[in-house]
N, C-alpha and C positions, 0 to 999 in steps of 0.2 A: 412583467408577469412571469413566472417560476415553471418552468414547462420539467420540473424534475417528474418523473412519476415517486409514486404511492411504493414504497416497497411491498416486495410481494413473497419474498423465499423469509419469512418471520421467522422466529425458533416453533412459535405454534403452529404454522402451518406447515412447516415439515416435521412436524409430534404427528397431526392427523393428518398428511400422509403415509406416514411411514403405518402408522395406524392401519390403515383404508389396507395397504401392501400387504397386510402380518392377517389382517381379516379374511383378505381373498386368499389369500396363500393357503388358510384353514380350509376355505368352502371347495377348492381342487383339488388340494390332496386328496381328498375325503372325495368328491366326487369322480375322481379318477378310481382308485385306490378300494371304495367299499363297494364294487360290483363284482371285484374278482374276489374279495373278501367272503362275500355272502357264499360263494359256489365253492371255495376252499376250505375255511372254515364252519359255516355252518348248513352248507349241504343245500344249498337252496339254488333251485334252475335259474338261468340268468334270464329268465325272461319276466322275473320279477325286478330285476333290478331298477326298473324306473322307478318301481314305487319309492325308491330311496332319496329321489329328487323331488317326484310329485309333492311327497308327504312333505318337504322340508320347504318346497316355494309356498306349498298352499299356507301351510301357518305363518310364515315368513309375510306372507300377502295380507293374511286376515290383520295380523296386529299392528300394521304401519299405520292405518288409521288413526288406530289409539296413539300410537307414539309422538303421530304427530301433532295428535290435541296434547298430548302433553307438553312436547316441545315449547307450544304456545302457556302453558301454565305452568310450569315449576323449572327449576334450575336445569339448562344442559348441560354444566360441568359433573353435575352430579347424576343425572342421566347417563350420562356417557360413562360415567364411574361402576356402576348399578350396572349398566348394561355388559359391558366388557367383565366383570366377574361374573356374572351369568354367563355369558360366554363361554369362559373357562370351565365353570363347571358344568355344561352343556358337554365338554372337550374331554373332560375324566369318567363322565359316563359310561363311554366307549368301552374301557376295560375293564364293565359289569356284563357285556353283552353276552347272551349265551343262547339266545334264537331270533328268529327275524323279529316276530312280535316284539321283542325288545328293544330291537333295533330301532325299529319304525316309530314306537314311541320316545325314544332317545333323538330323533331326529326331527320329529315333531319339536321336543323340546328345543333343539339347538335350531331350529328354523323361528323360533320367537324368538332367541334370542337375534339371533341375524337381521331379523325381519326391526326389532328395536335399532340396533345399534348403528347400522346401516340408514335406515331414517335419520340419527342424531346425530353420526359424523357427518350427513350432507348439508343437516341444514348448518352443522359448526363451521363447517370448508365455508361457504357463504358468507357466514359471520366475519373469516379469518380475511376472504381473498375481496381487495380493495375493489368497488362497484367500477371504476374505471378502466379494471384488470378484469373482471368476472368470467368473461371468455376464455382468456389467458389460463387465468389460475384454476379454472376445474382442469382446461386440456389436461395442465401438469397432472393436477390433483387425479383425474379418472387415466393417467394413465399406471397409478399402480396399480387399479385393476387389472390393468391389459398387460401390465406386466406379469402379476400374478397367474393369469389365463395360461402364461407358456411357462413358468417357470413348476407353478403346482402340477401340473398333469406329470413334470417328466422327476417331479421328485416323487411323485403318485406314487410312479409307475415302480420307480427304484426297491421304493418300501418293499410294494404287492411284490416284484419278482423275486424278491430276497426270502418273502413271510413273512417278514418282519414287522409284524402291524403294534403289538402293542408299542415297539420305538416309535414307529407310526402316532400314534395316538398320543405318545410323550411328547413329538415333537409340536403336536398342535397345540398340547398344553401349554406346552414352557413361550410359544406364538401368541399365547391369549396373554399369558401372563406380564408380557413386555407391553401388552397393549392397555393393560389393568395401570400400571405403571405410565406411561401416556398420558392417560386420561387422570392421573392425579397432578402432571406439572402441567398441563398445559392451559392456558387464559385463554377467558373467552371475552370479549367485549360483551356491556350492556346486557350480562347475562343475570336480569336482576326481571323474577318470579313478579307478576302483580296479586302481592297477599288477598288483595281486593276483588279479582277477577270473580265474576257472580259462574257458578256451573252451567252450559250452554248446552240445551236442548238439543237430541238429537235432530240433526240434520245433513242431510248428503250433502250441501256445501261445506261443512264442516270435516268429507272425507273427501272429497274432490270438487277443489273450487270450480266452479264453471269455464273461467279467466285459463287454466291449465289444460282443458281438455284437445284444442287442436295439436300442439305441440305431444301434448300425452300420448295422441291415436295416432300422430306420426310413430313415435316411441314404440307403441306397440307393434304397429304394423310393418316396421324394420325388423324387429326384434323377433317374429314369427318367420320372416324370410331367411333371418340367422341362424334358427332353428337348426335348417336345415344340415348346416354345415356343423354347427355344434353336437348334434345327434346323431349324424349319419355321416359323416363323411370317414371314419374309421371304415365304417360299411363298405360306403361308396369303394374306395381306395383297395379294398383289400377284395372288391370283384376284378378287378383293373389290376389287378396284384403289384401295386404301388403304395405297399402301406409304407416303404422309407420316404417315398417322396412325401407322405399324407404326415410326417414328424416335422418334417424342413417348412411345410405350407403353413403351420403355427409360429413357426421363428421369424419366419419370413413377415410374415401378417404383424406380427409385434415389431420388428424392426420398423417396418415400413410407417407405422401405425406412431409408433417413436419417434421417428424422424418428423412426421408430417404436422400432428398434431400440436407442437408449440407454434408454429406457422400460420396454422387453421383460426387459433386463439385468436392470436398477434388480429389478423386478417378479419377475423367477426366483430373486433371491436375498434377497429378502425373504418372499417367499411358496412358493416351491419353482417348480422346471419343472412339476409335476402338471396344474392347468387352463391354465398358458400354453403347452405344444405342444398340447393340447386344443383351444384358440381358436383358434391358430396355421391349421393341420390343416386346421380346419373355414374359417375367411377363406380359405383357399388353394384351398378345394373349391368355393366361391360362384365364387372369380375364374376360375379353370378354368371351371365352368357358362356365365357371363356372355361369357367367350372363345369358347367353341363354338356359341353362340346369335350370335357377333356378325353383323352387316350392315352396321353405319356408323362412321363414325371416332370419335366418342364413347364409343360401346360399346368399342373396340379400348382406346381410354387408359382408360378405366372399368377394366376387365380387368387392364390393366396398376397403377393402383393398387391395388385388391385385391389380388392377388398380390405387390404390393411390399411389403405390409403382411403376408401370410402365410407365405410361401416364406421373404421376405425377413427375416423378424422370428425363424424355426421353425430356420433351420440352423445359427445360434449356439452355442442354445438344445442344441440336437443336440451337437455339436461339445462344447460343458461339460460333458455328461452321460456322454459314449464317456471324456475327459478324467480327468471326476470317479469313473467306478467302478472306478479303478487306483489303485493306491500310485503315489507320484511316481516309483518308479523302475523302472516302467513304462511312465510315459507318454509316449516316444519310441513302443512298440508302438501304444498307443492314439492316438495323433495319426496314424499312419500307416494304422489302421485305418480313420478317419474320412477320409481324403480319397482312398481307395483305392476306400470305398465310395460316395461321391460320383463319380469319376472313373468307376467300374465303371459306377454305373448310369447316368450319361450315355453311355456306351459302347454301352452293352446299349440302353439306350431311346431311344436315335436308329435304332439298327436295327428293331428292335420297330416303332415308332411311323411307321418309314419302309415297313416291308411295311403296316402297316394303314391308312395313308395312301393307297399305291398299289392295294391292292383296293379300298378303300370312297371314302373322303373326307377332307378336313382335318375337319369338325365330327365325324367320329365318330372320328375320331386324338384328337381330345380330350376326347372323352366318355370313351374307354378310358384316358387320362391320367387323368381323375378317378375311375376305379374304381380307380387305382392307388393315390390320394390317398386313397380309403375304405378301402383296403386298410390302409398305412399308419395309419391311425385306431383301424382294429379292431385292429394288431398293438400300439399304443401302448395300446388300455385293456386289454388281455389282460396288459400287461407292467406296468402299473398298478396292477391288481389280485394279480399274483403279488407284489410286492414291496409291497404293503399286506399280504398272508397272513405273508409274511416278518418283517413288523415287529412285527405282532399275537404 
C-alpha cells in the first residue's frame, strides 16, 4: 500500500494563496490607512472612522449568503474572475472620493465585492487542498491572511505618514489587478455548473446549514474576544505609553502564528481537532490574562506571542471543522458561514468591548475578552462531548 501523500503546494493552490495574500493586503492598507485619511483630507473627526469598517463588514456580511448559493449553482472559475474585477474597480473608486458620504458608499461597494470573493476563494482553497491534508492546507492557505494583518497596517501606515494616498490607492489597484490575472490561470476541479439545478426556495439552511453552527458560534465568540486587541490595543498601548512595543506585539503574533500553524495542521489531521482547539482556547486564554495584567513592553510582546500561538494556530483549525461537517456541495454555505461569523463577531465585539472600555478600563475590556474565551471553551467541550455521545 502507497503511503506517498496527496501533493499539496499545486501551481493552483499557490495562484489562490497568493490570491487570499494580495486580497488582505488590499482590506489593511485601506483599513489602517483611511482613518487618518478622512481627518487629513476630507475634514471629518475621527470618531467617525468606524463607520468605515462597520459600513464595509456589514455588506461584506449581507452578500456571502448569496455567493454562496451561487457557489453551489454556476461556475467558480468564473466567479472568482467576476468577482476579482469588481474588486478592482471597487479599488479605482477611491480616486473619486471628495466627502465621507462618498466614501461610505464606495466602501459599501468594495465590502460586496470582498464579501463575494472571499466566500469563492474559500470554498476553491477546499476544492484545491487534498481531504487528507484539509487541516494542513487551509493552516498554509489562512496564513496569508495573518500575514497580511502585519505587513498591510505597516505599509498603511507608510502611505498615511507620507500623504500619499492616491499612490496608496494605485497600489491596491495594480494588487486587484495581479489577482484578476489569477483567477484567469488558475483550475479548479469538478467545477462543472448543474445546467439542471431547479431554483431553491428561500430557506435559512440554505444561508446557514445547521451541521455548521457549533463550530461557527465558536468562530464567533473568539472572534468578539479579538476584537478587542484588534480595536483597541493602539488605545490600550499608547495609555501605557508603549505604542513601540504595541508595533513589535503584531510581528511577534505573526511570527509566532507562522511558526506554529503548519504544525497545528500537520497535528488536527493526524490526531483530530478534539485536544488541539482545546490547547488552542486555553494558550489564547493565558495570552489575554498576561495582556490585561500588562505594565511594560515585554509583557505587551509576551502577550502578543501567546496569542499568536493561540488565536493564531485555533481559527484554521475552526474554519476545517465549519468546512468539514458539510457535503462538498455545500461548502460554498459553509465557507460563507465561517467568515460571516468571524466578521459578525468582530462587528459585535469592537462595540461591546468599546462601551466596556468607556465605563470601566482597557484591563477589565480584557478580562471580559477572556470570559469570552472561557466561554468559547465551555461551548467547544459541550460540543465535544455531544458528538462523542453521537459516535458511542
Amino acid at each position: 500500500m502507497s503511503t506517498q501523500k496527496e501533493p499539496l503546494w499545486t501551481k493552483n493552490f499557490i495562484n489562490i494563496t497568493v490570491m487570499s495574500l494580495f486580497i488582505f493586503l488590499v482590506f489593511y492598507i485601506l483599513l489602517t490607512a483611511l482613518p487618518l485619511y478622512i481627518t487629513e483630507k476630507l475634514g471629518v473627526s475621527s470618531d467617525k472612522a468606524g463607520w468605515l469598517l462597520t459600513v464595509f463588514l456589514i455588506f461584506a456580511i449581507l452578500v456571502r449568503p448569496v455567493a454562496g448559493g451561487w457557489i453551489s449553482k454556476f461556475s467558480q472559475k468564473k466567479i472568482l474572475i467576476y468577482s476579482t474585477a469588481a474588486f478592482f474597480v471597487a479599488c479605482l473608486l477611491y480616486f473619486v472620493v471628495d466627502s465621507f458620504t462618498v466614501l461610505l458608499v464606495i466602501r459599501a461597494i468594495h465590502g460586496i465585492t470582498f464579501g463575494v470573493i472571499t466566500t469563492v476563494k474559500g470554498a476553491v482553497s477546499a476544492e484545491l487542498i487534498p481531504i487528507t491534508r484539509r487541516a494542513e492546507g487551509l493552516s498554509f492557505y489562512s496564513m496569508a491572511m495573518g500575514l497580511a494583518m502585519v505587513l498591510g497596517p505597516v505599509i498603511g501606515l507608510q502611505f498615511a505618514s507620507a500623504g500619499s494616498y492616491h499612490v496608496m490607492f494605485a497600489t491596491c489597484a495594480i494588487l486587484s489587478v495581479v489577482n484578476i490575472l489569477l483567477a484567469l490561470v488558475i483550475t479548479i476541479p469538478n467545477d462543472q455548473p448543474d445546467p439542471n439545478a431547479k431554483k431553491v426556495k428561500f430557506s435559512w439552511s440554505n444561508i446557514v446549514d445547521p451541521r455548521t453552527i457549533p463550530y461557527g458560534a465558536m468562530t464567533l465568540i473568539s472572534a468578539i474576544a479579538y476584537s478587542s486587541i484588534s480595536a483597541f490595543l493602539s488605545l490600550f498601548a499608547k495609555g501605557l505609553d508603549l505604542v513601540t512595543a504595541a508595533s513589535y506585539f503584531f510581528i511577534v503574533y505573526a511570527i509566532c502564528m507562522l511558526i506554529c500553524r503548519p504544525f497545528v495542521g500537520k497535528a488536527a489531521d493526524q490526531y483530530g481537532s478534539k485536544y488541539i482547539v482545546f490547547i488552542c482556547l486555553i494558550i489564547f486564554a493565558i495570552g489575554m490574562f498576561v495582556l490585561q495584567m500588562t505594565t511594560t513592553g515585554w509583557m505587551l510582546i509576551l502577550a502578543g506571542a501567546i496569542i499568536g500561538i493561540g488565536y493564531g494556530s485555533v481559527t484554521p483549525i475552526y474554519q476545517t471543522e465549519v468546512i468539514s461537517s458539510v457535503p462538498p456541495a455545500r461548502v460554498g454555505v459553509a465557507s460563507s458561514v465561517f467568515f460571516n461569523s468571524m466578521d459578525l463577531g468582530m462587528a459585535i465585539g469592537a462595540a461591546v468591548m468599546g462601551a466596556i472600555a468607556g465605563a470601566t478600563d482597557y484591563s477589565t475590556m480584557y478580562m471580559t475578552a477572556l470570559g469570552f474565551i472561557v466561554l468559547a471553551l465551555i461551548l467547544y467541550i459541550f460540543v465535544s462531548r455531544k458528538n462523542r455521545r453521537h459516535v458511542a
